[in-house]
C-alpha positions as CSV (number, residue, x, y, z in Angstrom):
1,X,79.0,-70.6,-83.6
2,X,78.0,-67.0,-83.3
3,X,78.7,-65.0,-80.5
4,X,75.3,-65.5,-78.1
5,X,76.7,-69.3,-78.3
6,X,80.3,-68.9,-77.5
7,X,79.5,-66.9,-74.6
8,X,77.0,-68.6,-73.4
9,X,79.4,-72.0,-73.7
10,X,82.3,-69.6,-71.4
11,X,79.5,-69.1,-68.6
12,X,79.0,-72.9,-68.7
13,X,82.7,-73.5,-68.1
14,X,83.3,-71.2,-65.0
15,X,79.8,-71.3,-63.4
16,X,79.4,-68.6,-61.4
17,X,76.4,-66.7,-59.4
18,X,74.5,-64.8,-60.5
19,X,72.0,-62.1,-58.6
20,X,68.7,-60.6,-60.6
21,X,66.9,-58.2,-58.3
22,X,64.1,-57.3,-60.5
23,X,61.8,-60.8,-60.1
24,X,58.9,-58.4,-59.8
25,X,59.5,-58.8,-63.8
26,X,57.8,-61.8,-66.1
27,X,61.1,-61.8,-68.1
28,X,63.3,-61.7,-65.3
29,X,61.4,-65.2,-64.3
30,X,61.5,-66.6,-67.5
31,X,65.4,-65.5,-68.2
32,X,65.8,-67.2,-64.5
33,X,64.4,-70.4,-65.6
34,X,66.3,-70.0,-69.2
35,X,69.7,-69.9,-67.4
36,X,69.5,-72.5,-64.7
37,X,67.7,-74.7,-68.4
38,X,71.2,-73.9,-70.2
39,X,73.3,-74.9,-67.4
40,X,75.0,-71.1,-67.1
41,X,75.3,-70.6,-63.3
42,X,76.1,-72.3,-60.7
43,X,73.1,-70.2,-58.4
44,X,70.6,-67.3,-59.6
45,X,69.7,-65.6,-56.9
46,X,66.6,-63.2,-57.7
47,X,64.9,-61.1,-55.3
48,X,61.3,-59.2,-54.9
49,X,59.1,-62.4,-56.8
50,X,56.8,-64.2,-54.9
51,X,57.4,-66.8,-58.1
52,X,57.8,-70.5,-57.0
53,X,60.7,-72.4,-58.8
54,X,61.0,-76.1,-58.7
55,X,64.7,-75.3,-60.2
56,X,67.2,-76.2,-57.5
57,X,70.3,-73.2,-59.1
58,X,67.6,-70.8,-58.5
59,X,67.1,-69.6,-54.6
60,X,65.0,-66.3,-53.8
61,X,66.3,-64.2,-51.4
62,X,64.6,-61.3,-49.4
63,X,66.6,-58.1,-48.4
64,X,64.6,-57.6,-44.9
65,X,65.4,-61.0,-43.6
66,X,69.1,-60.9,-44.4
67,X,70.9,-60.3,-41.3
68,X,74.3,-59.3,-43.4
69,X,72.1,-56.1,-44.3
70,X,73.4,-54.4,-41.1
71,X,77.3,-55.1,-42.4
72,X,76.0,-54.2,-46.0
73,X,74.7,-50.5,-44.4
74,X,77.8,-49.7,-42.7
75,X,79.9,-50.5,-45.9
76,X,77.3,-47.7,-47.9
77,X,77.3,-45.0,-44.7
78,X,81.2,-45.2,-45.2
79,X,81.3,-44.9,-48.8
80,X,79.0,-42.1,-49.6
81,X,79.2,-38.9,-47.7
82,X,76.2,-37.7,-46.9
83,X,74.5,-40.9,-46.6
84,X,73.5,-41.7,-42.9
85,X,73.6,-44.9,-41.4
86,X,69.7,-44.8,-40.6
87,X,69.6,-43.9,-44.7
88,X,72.1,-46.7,-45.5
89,X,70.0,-49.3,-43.6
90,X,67.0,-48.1,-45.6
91,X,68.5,-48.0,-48.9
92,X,70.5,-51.4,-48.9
93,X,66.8,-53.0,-48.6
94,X,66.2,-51.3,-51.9
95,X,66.9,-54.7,-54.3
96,X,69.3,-53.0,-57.0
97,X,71.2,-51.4,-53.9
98,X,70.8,-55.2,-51.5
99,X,72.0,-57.1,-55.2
100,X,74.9,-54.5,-55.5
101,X,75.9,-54.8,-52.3
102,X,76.2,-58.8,-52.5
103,X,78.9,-58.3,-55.7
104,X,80.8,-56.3,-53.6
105,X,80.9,-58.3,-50.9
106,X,82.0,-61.8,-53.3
107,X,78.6,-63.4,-52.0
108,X,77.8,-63.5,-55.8
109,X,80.0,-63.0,-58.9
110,X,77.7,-60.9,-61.1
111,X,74.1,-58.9,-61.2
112,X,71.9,-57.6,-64.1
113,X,69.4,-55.5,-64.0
114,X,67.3,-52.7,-66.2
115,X,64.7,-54.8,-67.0
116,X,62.4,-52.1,-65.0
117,X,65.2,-49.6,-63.6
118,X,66.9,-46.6,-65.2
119,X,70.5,-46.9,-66.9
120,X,70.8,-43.7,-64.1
121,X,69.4,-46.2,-61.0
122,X,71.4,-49.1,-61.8
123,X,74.9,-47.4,-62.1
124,X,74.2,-45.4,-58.8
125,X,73.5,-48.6,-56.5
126,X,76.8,-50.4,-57.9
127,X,79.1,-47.0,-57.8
128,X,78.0,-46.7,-54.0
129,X,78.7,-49.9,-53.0
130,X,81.4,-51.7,-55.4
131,X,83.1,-48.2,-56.9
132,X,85.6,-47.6,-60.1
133,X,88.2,-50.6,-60.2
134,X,91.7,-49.6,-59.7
135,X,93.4,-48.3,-62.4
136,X,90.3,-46.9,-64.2
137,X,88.9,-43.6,-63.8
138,X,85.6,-43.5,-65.5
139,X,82.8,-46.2,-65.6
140,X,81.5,-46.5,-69.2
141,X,80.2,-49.0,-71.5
142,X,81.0,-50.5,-74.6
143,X,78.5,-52.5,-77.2
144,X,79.9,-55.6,-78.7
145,X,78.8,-55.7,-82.2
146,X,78.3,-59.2,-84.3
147,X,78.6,-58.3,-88.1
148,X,77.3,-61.1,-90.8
149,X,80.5,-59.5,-92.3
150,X,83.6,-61.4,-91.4
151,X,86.2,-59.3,-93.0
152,X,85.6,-56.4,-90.0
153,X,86.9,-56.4,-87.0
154,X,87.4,-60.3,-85.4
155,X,85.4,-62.5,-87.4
156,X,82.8,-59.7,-87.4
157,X,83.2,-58.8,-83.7
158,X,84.0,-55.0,-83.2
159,X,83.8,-53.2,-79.5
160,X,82.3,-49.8,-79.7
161,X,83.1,-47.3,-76.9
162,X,81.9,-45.2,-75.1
163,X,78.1,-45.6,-76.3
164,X,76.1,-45.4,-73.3
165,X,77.5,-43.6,-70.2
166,X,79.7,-40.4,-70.5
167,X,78.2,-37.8,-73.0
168,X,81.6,-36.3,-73.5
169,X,84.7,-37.8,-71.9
170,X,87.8,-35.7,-72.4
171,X,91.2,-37.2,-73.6
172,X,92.4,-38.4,-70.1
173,X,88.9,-40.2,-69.7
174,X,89.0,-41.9,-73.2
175,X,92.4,-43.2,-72.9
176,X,91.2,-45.1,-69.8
177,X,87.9,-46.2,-71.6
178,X,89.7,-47.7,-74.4
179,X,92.5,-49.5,-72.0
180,X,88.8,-51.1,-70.0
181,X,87.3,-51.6,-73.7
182,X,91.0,-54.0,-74.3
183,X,90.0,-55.5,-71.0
184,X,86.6,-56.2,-72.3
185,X,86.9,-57.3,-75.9
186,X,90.0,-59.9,-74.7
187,X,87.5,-61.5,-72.3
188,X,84.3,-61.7,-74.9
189,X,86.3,-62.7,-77.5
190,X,88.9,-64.9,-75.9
191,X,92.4,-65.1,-77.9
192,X,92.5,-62.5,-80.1
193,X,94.6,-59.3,-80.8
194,X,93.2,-55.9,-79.5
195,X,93.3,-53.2,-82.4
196,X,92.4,-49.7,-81.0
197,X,91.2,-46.9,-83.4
198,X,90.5,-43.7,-82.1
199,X,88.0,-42.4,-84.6
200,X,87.6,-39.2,-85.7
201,X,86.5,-36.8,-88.5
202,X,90.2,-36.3,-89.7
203,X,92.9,-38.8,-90.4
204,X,96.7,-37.8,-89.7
205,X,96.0,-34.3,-89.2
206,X,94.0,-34.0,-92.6
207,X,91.6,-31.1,-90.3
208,X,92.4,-28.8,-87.6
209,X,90.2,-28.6,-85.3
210,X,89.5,-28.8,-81.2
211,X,87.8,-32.2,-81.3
212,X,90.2,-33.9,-83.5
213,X,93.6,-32.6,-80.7
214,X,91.3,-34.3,-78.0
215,X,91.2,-38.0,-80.4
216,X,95.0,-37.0,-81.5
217,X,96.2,-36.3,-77.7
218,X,93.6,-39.5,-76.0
219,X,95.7,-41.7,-78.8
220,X,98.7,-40.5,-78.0
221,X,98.3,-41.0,-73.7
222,X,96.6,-44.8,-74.6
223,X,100.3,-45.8,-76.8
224,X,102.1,-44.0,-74.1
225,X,100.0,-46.2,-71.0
226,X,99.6,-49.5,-73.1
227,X,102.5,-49.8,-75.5
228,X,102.0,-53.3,-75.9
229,X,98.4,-53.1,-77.3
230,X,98.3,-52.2,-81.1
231,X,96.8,-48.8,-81.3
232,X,96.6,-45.6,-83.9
233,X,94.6,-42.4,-84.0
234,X,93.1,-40.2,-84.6
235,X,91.4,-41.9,-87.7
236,X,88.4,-41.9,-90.2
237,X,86.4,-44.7,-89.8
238,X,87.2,-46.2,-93.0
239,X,91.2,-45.4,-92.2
240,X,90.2,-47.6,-89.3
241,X,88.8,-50.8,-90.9
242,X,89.1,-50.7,-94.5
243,X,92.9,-51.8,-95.4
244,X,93.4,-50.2,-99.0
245,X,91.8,-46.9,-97.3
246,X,94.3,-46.7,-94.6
247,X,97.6,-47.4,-97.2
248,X,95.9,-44.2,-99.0
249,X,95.3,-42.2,-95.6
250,X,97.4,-43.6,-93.1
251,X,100.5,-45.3,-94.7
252,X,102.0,-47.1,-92.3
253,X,99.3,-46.9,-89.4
254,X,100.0,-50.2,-86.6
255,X,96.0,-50.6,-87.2
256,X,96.6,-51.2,-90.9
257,X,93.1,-51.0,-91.4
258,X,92.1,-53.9,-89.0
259,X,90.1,-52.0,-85.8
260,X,88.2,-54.0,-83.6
261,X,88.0,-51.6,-80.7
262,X,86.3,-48.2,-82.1
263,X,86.6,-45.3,-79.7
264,X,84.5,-42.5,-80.5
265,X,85.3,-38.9,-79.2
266,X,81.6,-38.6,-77.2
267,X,78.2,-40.4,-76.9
268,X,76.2,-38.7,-79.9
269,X,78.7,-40.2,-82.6
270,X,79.0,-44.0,-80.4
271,X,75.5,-44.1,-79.6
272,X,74.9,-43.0,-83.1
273,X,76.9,-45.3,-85.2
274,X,76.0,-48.3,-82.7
275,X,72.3,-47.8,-83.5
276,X,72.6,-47.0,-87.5
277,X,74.8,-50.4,-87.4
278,X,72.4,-52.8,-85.5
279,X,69.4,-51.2,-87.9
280,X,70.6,-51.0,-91.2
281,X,73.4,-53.6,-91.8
282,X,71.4,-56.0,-89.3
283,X,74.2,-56.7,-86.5
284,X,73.9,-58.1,-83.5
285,X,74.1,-55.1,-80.4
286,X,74.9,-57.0,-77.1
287,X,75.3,-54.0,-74.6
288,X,75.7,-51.9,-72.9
289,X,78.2,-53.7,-71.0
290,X,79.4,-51.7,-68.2
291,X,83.4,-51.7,-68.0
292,X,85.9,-49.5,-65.2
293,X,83.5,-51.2,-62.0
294,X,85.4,-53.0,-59.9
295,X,82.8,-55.7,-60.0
296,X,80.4,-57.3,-62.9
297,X,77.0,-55.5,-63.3
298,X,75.4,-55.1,-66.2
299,X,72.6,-53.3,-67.4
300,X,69.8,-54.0,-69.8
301,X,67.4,-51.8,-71.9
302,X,64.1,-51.6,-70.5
303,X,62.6,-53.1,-73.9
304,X,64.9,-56.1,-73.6
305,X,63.8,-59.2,-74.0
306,X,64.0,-62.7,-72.5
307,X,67.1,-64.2,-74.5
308,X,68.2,-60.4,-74.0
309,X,68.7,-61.0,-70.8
310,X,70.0,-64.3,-71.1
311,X,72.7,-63.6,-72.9
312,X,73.4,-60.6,-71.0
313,X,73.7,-62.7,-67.9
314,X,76.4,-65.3,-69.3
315,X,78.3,-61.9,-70.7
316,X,78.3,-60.3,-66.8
317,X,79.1,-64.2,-65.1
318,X,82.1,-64.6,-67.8
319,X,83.4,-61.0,-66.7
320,X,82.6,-61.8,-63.0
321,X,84.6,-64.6,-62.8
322,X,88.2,-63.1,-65.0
């Protein structure tokens, strides 16, 4: 089963709720209908349609009749400083900010949206009203990629991160974006063993340079935070996944050639590689999946379509409800 079904059979087993605030979308409606077909969630709620659904897990709800709005304004005027109440009560009607608002308040377990709103838009209404999860200090994202390939990563699954949030983390922010990509990749991919490469022009010390003490120093504070989780850097990304290039490079490296969490030193080079993988070896690219919020949203590309968002949704209700 590839990975769209596995996932999809997870969301069927904890059944969860689910909020889509762009219903003003024809895909939006169709995924709706899709998911509540498949028997992943227990509700969809999906706001600003005037669809009619004969489906009885999906419910619409309207932000200006929802008398928790009032509690939901008083949670954003305290959260965000220079956000008034009067502007608070005006912006929680706003369906990404009234959606965000219900996953942080544990009305619903998970949103998606991006179907019509900005990467920018969708991250701003769930940082001002559900925030960075404890331990984390950076939201970012990761793209699970589905190889026909078995031999990489597990079974063909790698985790690429960051590749769609912060344009150039420094080594403090990528240790905590790989230790959220572990957090990510165990609860995709179910029982497996995290391998953490962070990737790099130079292997060992084989160049001196700036960027390669950022991936040599990040390495070193991840092994030093999560010594349990098997982890090297900074690496080539053939030291990282090809065994017989790694006894030649890195002799010895925990990895041993085996990655299946890639952290790249910025966005150009994850965004990059992501993009050259999905087009020319023909992988599957589910993301980006947002990772560090303390509560399950997930974002979509604009040009996404239907099963897009499908599978998106059964991704952000299995991470809602770990």
């Amino acid at each position: 089963m590839n990975f769209a079904g596995q996932i999809k059979e997870k969301a069927r087993q904890v059944q969860g709720k689910l909020i889509l605030p762009e219903g003003d979308d024809p895909r939006m409606i169709e995924a709706a209908r899709q998911i509540a077909a498949e028997g992943l969630a227990d509700k969809i709620f999906i706001l600003n349609t005037e669809q009619k659904f004969s489906e009885s897990q999906i419910e619409i709800l309207d932000p200006a009749t929802d008398k928790n709005c009032e509690e939901l304004a008083h949670r954003l005027a305290n959260r965000v400083e220079n956000v008034s109440l009067l502007e608070a009560e005006r912006l929680v009607k706003k369906p990404l900010y009234y959606a965000a608002g219900q996953v942080a308040m544990g009305k619903v377990d998970a949103m998606v949206a991006g179907a019509k709103n900005s990467t920018a838009d969708v991250l701003r209404s769930a940082l001002r009203l559900i925030g960075v999860r404890q331990g984390s200090s950076v939201v970012s994202s990761s793209f699970l990629m589905e190889l026909e390939n078995q031999n990489f990563g597990q079974e063909g699954k790698l985790l690429f991160t960051d590749a769609g949030v912060v344009p150039d983390p420094d080594f403090e922010q990528l240790a905590d974006i790989a230790a959220d990509a572990v957090g990510l990749y165990e609860n995709l991919i179910g029982e497996c063993e995290p391998r953490v490469a962070f990737l790099s022009f130079s292997t060992k010390g084989s160049a001196d340079h700036p960027m390669v003490e950022k991936m040599q120093k990040a390495a070193s504070r991840f092994k030093t935070k999560n010594p349990a989780i098997t982890s090297d850097g900074e690496l080539q990304g053939d030291a990282a996944l090809v065994p017989s290039v790694t006894e030649r490079k890195a002799p010895g490296s925990p990895v041993g050639g085996k990655a299946n969490i890639l952290v790249f030193p910025d966005l150009d080079a994850a965004n990059i590689s992501y993009k050259l993988v999905q087009r020319l070896a023909g992988a599957g690219a589910y993301g980006p999946l947002l990772q560090g919020l303390a509560g399950a949203v997930n974002d979509l590309s604009r040009g996404c379509s239907v099963d897009d968002i499908v599978t998106v949704s059964a991704i952000t209700l299995v991470q809602g409800k770990s």
